[in-house]
C-alpha positions in Angstrom: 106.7 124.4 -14.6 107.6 123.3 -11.3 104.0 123.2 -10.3 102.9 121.1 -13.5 105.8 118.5 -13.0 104.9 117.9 -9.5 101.0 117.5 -10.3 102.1 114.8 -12.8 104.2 113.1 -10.6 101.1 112.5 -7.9 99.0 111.3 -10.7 101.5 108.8 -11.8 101.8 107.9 -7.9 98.0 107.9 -7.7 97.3 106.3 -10.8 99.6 103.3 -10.9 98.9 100.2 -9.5 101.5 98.1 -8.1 102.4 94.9 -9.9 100.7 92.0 -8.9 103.1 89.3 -6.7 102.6 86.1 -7.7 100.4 84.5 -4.8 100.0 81.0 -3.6 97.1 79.1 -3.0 96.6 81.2 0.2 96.5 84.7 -1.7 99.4 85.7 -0.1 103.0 86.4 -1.3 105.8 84.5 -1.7 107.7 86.1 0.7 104.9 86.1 3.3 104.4 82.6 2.7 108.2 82.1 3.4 107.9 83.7 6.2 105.4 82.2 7.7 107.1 78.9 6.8 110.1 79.8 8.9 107.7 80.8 12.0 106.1 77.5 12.2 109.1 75.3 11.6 110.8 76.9 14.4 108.1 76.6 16.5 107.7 72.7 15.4 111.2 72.1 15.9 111.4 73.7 19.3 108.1 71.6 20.0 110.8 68.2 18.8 114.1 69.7 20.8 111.5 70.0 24.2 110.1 66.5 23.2 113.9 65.0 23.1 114.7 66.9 26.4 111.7 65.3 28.1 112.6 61.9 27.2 115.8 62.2 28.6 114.3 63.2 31.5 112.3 60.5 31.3 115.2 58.3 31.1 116.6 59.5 34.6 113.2 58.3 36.5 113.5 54.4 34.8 111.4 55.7 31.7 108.3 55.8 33.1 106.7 57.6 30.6 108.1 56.2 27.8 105.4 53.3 26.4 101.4 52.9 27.1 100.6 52.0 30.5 100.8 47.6 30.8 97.2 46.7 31.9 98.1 43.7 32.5 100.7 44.5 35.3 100.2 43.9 38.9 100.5 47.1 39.7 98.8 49.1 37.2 95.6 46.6 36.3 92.7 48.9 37.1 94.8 51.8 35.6 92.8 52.4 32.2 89.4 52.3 34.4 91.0 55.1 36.5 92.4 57.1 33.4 90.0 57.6 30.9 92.4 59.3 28.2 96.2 57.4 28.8 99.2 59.8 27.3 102.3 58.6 26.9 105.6 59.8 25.2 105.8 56.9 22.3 101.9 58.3 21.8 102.9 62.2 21.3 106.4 61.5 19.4 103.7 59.7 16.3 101.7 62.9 17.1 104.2 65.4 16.4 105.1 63.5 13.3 101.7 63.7 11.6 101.0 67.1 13.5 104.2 68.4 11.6 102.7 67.7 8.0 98.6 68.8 8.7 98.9 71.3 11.0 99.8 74.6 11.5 102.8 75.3 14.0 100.6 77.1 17.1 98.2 73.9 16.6 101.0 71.9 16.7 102.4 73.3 20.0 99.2 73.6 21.8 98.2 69.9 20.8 101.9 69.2 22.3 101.2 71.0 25.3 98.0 69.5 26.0 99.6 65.9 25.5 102.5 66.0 27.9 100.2 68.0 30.2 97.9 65.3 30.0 100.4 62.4 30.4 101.9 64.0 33.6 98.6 64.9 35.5 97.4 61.4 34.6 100.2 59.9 36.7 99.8 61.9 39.6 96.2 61.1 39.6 96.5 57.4 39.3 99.2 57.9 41.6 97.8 60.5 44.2 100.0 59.9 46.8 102.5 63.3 47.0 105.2 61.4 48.5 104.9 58.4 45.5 108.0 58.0 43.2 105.9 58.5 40.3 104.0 61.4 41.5 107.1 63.0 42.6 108.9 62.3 39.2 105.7 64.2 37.2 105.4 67.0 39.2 109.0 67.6 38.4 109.1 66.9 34.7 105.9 68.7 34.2 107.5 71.9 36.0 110.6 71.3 33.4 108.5 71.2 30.7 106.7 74.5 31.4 109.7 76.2 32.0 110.7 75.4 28.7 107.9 75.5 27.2 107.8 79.9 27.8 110.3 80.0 24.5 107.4 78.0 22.3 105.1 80.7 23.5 107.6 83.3 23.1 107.8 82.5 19.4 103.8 82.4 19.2 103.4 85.8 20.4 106.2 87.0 18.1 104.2 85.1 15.4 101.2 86.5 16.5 102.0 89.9 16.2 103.3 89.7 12.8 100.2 87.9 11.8 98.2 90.9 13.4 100.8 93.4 11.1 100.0 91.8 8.4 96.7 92.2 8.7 96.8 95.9 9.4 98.6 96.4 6.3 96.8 94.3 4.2 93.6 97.2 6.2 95.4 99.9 5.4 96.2 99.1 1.8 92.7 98.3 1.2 91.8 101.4 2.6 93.8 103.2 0.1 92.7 101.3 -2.5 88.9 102.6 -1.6 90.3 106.6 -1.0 92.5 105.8 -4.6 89.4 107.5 -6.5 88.7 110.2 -3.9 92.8 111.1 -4.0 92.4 110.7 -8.4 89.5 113.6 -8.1 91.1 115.9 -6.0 94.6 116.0 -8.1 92.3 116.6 -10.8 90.5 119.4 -9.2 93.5 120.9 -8.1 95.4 120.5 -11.3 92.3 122.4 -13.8 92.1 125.0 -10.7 95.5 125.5 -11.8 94.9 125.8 -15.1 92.4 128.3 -14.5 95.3 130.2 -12.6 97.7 130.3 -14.8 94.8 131.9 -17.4 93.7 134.3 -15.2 97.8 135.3 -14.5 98.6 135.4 -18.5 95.5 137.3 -19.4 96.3 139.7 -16.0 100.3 140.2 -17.8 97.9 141.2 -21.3 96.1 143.8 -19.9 99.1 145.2 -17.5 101.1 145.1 -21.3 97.9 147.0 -22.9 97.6 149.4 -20.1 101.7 150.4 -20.8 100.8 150.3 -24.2 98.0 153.0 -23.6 100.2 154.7 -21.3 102.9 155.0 -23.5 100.4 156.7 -26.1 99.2 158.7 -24.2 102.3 160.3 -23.0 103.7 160.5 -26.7 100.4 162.5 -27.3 100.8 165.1 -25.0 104.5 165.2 -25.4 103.0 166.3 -29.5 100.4 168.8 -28.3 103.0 170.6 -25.8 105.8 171.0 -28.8 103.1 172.2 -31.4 102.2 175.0 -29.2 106.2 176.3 -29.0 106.4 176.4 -32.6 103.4 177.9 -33.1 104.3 180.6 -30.5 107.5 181.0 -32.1 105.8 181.1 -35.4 104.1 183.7 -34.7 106.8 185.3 -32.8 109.0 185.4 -35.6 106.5 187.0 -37.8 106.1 189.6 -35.6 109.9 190.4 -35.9 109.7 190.5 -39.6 107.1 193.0 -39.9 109.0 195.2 -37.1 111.9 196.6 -39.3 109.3 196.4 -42.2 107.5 199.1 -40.7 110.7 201.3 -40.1 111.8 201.1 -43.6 108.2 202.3 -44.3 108.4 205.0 -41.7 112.0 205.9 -42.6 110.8 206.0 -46.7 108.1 208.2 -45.9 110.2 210.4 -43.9 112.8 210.6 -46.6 110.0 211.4 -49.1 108.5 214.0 -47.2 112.4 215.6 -46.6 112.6 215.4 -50.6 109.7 217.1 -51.2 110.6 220.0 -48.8 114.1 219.9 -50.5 112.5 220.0 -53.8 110.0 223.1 -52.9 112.9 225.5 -51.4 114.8 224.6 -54.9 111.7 225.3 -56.9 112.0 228.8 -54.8 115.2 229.6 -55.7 114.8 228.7 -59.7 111.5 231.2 -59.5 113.2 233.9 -57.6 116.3 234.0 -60.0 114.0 234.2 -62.9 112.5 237.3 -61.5 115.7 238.3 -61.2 116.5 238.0 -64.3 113.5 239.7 -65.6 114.5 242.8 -63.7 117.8 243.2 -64.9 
């Protein structure tokens, strides 16, 4: 019983699908999609909370980086002939904003990174003196800005990876799906083998019953042929002992006839002799 219940049980786990979640227009779940939602807001407000810090910074050093580079100062007139893509922070702050709504959060970040990168190598270009205020000030910000920068890529990674686990267990469970029939085949397989098992054990307890049966007949048999033989020995036995006296009393009658009849004779004697007697006198 044991056996049956737990072949049952594996067909019911091999047989039944699992209920459907209600998907998105991604195909994924609901609480995928969640929490993939959390991932990239994190990383897109991280992205904002470094953008904030950096105009701060920027703040410090007479926000230089703050608005589009004025052509039409003295100092900076050739500037867009020099620079051929101009960054500034007012430029990546719009950025972000659209970024936020189109993109996806390690697109987001990466176009960030690539925009203040951009913004800070273009003023120590323009500016390639090392010992210029300007230069100075973006090789220093830039540093910042990587440093704090490592917890965006932190997050990435960590989103990364889950991204990769999902997709091993979305491998795996389509793997299974494909091995579903193999697995559905070899319950049934083992569950008629079985079947044939417990056959051949039931018809094995018949014939062991049959053979006590026989057993049992025969001994009852010869247990009847054994106690014939004593009565008939003591049939015969006791016939034997009736005809024993029998015989005697036969013996014994003849011998009482035979002493009668040479009782009678002697008296016949005497009965002749005393008529003679008689005769004489």
């Amino acid at each position: 019983m044991e056996a049956d219940q737990q072949q049952s049980s594996m067909r019911e786990e091999a047989t039944n699908q699992p209920k459907k979640k209600r998907r998105g227009k991604t195909g994924r779940s609901t609480k995928e999609a969640n929490a993939d939602v959390s991932a990239n807001a994190q990383i897109y407000q991280l992205c904002m909370d470094i953008f904030k810090y950096l105009q701060k910074e920027d703040k410090k050093v007479d926000s230089i980086f703050a608005e589009p580079v004025d052509e039409e100062a003295d100092t900076t007139m050739n500037y867009y002939d020099v620079i051929k893509e101009p960054m500034d922070l007012k430029t990546i702050h719009k950025k972000l904003r659209v970024w936020g709504q189109d993109k996806e959060a390690n697109d987001v970040s990466d176009e960030f990174a690539a925009c203040v990168r951009l913004m800070f190598q273009n003023a120590m270009a323009y500016n390639d003196s090392p010992t210029h205020p300007v230069h100075i000030a973006a090789k220093i910000l830039l540093e910042k800005f990587e440093n704090k920068f490592l917890e965006v890529k932190q997050l990435q990674e960590g989103a990364q990876r889950k991204e990769k686990q999902k997709g091993q267990r979305a491998q795996n469970k389509s793997e299974q799906q494909e091995h579903l029939p193999l697995v559905v085949d070899m319950i049934d397989v083992m569950s008629s083998l079985q079947e044939q098992m417990i056959q051949i054990s039931q018809h094995m307890i018949k014939m062991e019953q049959q053979m006590n049966s026989l057993s049992s007949v025969i001994a009852n048999l010869s247990f009847v042929g054994e106690g014939g033989e004593e009565k008939k020995d003591e049939s015969i036995k006791g016939r034997n002992q009736s005809r024993g006296p029998r015989r005697g009393r036969s013996k014994g009658q003849a011998t009482s006839k035979v002493n009668n009849t040479s009782t009678k004779e002697p008296a016949e004697n005497n009965e002749d002799e005393v008529a003679a007697a008689k005769e004489d006198a």
